[in-house]
N, C-alpha and C positions, 0 to 999 in steps of 0.2 A: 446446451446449444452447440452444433458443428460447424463450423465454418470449413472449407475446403479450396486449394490454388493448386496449380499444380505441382510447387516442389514443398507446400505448405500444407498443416491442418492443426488447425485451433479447437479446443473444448471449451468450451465456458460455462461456466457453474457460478449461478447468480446467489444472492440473496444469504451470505454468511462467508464466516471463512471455511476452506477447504480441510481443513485441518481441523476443525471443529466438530466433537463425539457425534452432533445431528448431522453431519453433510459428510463424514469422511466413507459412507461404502459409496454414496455419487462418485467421489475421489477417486476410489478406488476402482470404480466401473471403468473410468476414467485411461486410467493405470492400466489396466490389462487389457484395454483394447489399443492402448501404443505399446505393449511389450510386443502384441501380434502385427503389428505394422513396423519394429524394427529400426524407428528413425536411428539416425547416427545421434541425434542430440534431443532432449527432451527439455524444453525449459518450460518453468513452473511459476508464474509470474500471481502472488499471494493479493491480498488485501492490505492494504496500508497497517492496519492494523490485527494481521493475524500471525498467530504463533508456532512458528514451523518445529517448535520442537520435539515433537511426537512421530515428526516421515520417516527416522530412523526404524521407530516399533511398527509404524504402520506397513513397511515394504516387510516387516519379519512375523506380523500376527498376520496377514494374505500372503505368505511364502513368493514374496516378492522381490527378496533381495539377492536375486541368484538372475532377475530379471534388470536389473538397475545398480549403477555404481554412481553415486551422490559426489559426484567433482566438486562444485562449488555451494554453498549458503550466502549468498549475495546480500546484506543489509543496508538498502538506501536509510541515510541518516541527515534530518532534513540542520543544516548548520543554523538556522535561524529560531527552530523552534525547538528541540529536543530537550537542551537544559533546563528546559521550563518543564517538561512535560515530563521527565526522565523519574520521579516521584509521585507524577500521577496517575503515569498509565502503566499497566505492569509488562505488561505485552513489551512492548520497547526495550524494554529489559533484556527480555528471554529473544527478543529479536537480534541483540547484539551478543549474547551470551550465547546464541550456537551460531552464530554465522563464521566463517574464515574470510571475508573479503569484505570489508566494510568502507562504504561510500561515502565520506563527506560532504554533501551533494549542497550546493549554493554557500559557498566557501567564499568568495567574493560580496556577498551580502551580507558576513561580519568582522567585525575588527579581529585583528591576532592575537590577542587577549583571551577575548572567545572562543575562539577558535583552538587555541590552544587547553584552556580551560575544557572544554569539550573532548577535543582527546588523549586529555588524562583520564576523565571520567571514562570513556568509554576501556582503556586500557585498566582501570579499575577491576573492570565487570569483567573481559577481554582478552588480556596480555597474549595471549598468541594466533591473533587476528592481524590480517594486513590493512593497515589505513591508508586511501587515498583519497584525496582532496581534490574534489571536481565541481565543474558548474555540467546544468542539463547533464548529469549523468554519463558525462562522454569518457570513457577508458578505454586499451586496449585489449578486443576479446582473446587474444592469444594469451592474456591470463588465466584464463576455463582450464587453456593445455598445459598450463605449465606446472608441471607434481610439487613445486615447493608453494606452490596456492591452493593446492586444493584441501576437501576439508578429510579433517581427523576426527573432529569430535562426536562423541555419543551422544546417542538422546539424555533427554533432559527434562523433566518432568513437565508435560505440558499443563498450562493453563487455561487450554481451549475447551468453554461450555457458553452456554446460548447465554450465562448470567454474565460472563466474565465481559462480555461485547461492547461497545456503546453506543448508544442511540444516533438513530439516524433518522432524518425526512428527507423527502424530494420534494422541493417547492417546482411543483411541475408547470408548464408550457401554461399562459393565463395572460390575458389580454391587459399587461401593464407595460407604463410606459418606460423609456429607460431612463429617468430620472427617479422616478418613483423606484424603480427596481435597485439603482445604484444604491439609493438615501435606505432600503430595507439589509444589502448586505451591509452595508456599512453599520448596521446595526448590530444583526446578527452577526459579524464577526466578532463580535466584544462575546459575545454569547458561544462560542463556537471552537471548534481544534479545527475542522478544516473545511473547507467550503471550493468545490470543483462541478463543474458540467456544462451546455451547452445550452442556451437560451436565441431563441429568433425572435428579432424585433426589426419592424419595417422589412419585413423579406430577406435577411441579411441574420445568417446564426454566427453567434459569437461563444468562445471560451472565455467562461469566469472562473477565476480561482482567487482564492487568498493568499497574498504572500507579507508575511511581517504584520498583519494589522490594516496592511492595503488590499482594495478588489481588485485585481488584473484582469482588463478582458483584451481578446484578439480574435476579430473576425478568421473564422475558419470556414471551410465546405467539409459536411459533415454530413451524413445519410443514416441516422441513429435515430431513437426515440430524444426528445428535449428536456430538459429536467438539469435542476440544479441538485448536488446528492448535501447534505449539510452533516455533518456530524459533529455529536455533542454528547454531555452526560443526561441521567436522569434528572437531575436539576432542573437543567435549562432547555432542555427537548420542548417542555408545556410552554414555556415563555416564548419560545422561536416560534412553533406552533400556531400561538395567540397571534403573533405578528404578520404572520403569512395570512391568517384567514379575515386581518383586519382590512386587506387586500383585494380580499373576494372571490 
């Protein structure tokens, strides 16, 4: 899908990661029609859960790398949930293992303990990655320009295949009320890694997400399709499933 402004244009490529053996020649369709548009910057904005570390091979097996010079590997790093997850999902791994500029991103939502504990580990995996510790993801971008941030590293053996993924549903747009809808993620989050999207209730759409164990919503204006996206493993995909359809 293109979206187009005038000093902007967006591609988007639904339904996997971009980096992924099934979707990377979309990617790469992708890719070569901004090498013929030229921008000054191309940013490349993945799936929470996808494995960048294959763009090295992938710009050098389509003779792309004479088209593109890789400045940064950006890894948002969520402070609240990763050390839980940092053994369960492998991706998160390989996500901090090629990036150069890694984002501590909701650093005020855990103790200094954690937080410290957190980036040990990540220098574990890491050691010549830059950490910064932010809320909302807020940095300065003259870090992109500056050559003692940008990245060095080689590809890396990806892990990206349609098995390696984790399941997802979209408990979509369904005539419940917001009590009933609260008391179901409140559920499903016990069940869940992470819970995001937009829901309209009484004429009024609101963003839900999970943060720590809690549902967050905040009425937004928003002109999208409605749909809450859930993600989870094989396990518990059927049991979330069960729960949404006891709903109607």
């Amino acid at each position: 899908m293109e979206h187009e402004s005038s000093d902007e244009q967006l591609v988007e490529i639904a339904n996997g990661s971009i980096f992924c053996s099934c979707l990377s020649s979309v990617f790469v369709d992708g890719l070569k029609h901004f090498s013929r548009v030229k921008p000054e910057f191309l940013f490349i904005e993945t799936s929470g859960l996808s494995d960048p570390s294959s763009f090295d091979k992938i710009l050098k097996d389509f003779q792309l790398q004479e088209e593109y010079e890789i400045l940064s590997s950006i890894c948002l790093v969520d402070a609240v949930k990763t050390l839980k997850l940092l053994n369960v999902i492998t991706i998160i791994q390989k996500q901090i293992q090629y990036s150069n500029i890694i984002l501590l991103n909701k650093s005020a939502d855990v103790d200094s303990e954690t937080l410290e504990k957190l980036s040990e580990k990540i220098v574990d995996m890491n050691q010549s990655a830059t950490q910064i510790r932010t809320n909302y993801c807020e940095i300065d971008f003259d870090l992109l320009n500056d050559k003692k941030f940008q990245k060095s590293n080689d590809s890396l053996e990806s892990c990206n295949t349609p098995g390696s993924r984790l399941c997802s549903i979209l408990l979509e747009q369904k005539n419940i009320n917001e009590l009933d809808l609260q008391e179901l993620l409140l559920e499903i989050v016990k069940h869940s890694y992470r819970i995001k999207g937009y829901y309209r209730i009484n004429d009024k759409t609101f963003y839900f997400s999970d943060n720590n164990g809690i549902i967050e919503k905040k009425e937004v204006q928003v002109y999208s399709d409605y749909g809450i996206n859930i993600l989870s493993d094989k396990n518990q995909i059927f049991y979330i499933k069960s729960l949404i359809d006891k709903l109607g």
